[in-house]
N, C-alpha and C positions, 0 to 999 in steps of 0.2 A: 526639514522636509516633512510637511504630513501627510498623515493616510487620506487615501478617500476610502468610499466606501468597499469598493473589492478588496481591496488590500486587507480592512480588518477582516473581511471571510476570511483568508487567506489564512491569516494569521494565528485566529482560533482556531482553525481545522488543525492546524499545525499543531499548539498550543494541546488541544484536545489530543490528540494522537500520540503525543509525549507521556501524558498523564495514561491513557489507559495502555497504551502498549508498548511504550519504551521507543527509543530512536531506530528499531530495527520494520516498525510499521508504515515508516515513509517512507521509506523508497517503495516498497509492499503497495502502499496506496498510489504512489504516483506510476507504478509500471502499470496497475488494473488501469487507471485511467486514460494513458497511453493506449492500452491495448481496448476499453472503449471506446474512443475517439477514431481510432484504426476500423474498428467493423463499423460504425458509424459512415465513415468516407468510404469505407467500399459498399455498403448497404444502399448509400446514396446515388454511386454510379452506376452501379445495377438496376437501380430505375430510370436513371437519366436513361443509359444503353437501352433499356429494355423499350421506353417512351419514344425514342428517335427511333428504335426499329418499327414500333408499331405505325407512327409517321410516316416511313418510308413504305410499308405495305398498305398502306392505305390512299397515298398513293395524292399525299398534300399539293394545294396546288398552288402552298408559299415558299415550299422548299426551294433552296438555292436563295431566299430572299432574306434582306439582312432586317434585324431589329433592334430598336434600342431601350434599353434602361430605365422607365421611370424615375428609379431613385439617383442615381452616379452617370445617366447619358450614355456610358459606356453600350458600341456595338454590339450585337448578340445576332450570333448565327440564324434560323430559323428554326432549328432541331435543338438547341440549347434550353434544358430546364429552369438553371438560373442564371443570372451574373456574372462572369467571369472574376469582374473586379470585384464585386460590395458583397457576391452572393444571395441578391434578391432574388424572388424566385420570379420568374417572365408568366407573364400571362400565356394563356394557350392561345396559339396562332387560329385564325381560323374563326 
């Protein structure tokens, strides 16, 4: 089995993180990035929420109407920022 290329990232960060801070730095490193990733997705849905309210006070006149996906096809709401499946972000309606 070979690597591709993520894999060797992977591997040196590891590899690195051994050398300067002993085996007790990775878990250390992987909970930060966990707990980045985490305000990351709620940072995100704070704008989706925030974007679909300002939509709905403004009073769109596609709301209720569905849209689809350039990248994956996939349905998308009318109030949806991106993707459901791929995660693209949808153009603004309108």
């Amino acid at each position: 089995m070979a690597f591709a290329g993520m894999e060797w990232v992977i591997v040196l960060i590891v590899i690195v993180l051994l050398f300067l801070g002993g085996g007790k730095k990775i878990p250390e490193f992987a909970q930060s990035l966990g707990r980045a990733r985490g305000e990351f997705e709620r940072g995100r849905m704070e704008v989706e929420r925030d974007m679909s309210m300002d939509r709905a006070k403004s009073g769109s006149p596609s709301a209720g109407h569905s849209r689809f996906c350039s990248k994956c096809g996939a349905q998308a709401s009318s109030d949806a920022a991106f993707c459901a499946r791929c995660g693209t972000a949808l153009p603004m309606a309108g």
